[in-house]
C-alpha positions as CSV (number, residue, x, y, z in Angstrom):
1,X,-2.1,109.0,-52.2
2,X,-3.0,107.1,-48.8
3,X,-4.2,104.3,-50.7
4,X,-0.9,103.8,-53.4
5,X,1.1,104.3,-50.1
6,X,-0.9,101.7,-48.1
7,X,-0.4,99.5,-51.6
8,X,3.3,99.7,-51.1
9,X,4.0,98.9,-47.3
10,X,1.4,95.8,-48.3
11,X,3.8,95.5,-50.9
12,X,7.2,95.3,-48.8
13,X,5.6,93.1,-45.7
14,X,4.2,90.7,-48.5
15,X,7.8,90.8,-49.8
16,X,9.2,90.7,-46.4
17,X,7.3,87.8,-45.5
18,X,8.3,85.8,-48.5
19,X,12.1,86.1,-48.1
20,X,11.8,85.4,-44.3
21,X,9.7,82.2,-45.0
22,X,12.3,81.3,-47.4
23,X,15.2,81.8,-45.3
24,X,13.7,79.8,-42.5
25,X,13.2,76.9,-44.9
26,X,16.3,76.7,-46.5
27,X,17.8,76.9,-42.6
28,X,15.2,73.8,-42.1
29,X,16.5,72.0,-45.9
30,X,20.0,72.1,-44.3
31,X,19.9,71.1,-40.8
32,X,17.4,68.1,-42.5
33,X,20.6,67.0,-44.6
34,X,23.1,67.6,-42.6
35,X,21.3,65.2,-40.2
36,X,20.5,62.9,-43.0
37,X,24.0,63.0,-43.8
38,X,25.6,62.3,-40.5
39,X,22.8,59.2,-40.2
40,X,24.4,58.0,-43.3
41,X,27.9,58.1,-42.6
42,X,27.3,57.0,-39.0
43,X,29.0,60.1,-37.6
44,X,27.5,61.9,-34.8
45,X,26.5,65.4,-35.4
46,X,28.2,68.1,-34.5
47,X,26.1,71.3,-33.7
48,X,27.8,73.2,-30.9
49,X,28.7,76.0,-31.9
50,X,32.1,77.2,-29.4
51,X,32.7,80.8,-28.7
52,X,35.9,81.8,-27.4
53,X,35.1,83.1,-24.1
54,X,38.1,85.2,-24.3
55,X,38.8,86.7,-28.0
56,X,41.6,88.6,-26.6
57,X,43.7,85.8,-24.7
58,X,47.1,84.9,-26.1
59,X,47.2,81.9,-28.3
60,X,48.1,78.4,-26.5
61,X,51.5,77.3,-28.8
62,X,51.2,73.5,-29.7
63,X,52.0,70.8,-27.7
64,X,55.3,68.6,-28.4
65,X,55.7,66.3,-31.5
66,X,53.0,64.0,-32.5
67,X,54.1,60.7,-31.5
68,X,52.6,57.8,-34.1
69,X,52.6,54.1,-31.7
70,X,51.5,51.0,-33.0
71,X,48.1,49.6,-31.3
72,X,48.2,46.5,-29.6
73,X,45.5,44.6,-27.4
74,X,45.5,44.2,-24.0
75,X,44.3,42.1,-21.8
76,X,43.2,41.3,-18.5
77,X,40.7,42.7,-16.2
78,X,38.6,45.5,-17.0
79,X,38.6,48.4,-15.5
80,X,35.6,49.2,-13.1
81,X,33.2,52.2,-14.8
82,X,33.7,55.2,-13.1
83,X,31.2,58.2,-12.8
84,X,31.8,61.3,-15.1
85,X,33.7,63.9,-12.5
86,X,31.6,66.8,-11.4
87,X,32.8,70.0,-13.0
């Protein structure tokens, strides 16, 4: 009985093991094309993930119409570079 019992929790870790191995590579297949994927279209990759710090906050309502404008190129000096503000 000790021996069929020992059998079976061999059994389930072997099993276990299996399915976590294949979790963790199919996570690995993933990130590895969505990488390739942003490489190829020349996107950067977004991986934050953004958490709502505040689930329970009222809803911000939308800003004003959308206002479409027609690019044009200016000219002229350039602006000094700044330094990113401290936050």
């Amino acid at each position: 009985m000790n021996l069929v019992r020992f059998l079976i929790r061999l059994l389930l870790l072997a099993v276990g093991a299996l399915v976590g191995l294949g979790l963790f590579l199919f996570a690995v297949v993933v990130f590895v094309g969505f990488l390739l994927f942003s490489l190829l279209t020349g996107r950067k990759p977004n991986l934050q993930f953004r958490v709502n710090k505040n689930p329970w906050a009222a809803r911000r309502t939308p800003a004003g119409d959308v206002v479409d404008v027609q690019a044009r190129e200016v000219r002229g000096t350039p602006l000094p570079l700044q330094p990113p503000e401290q936050r």
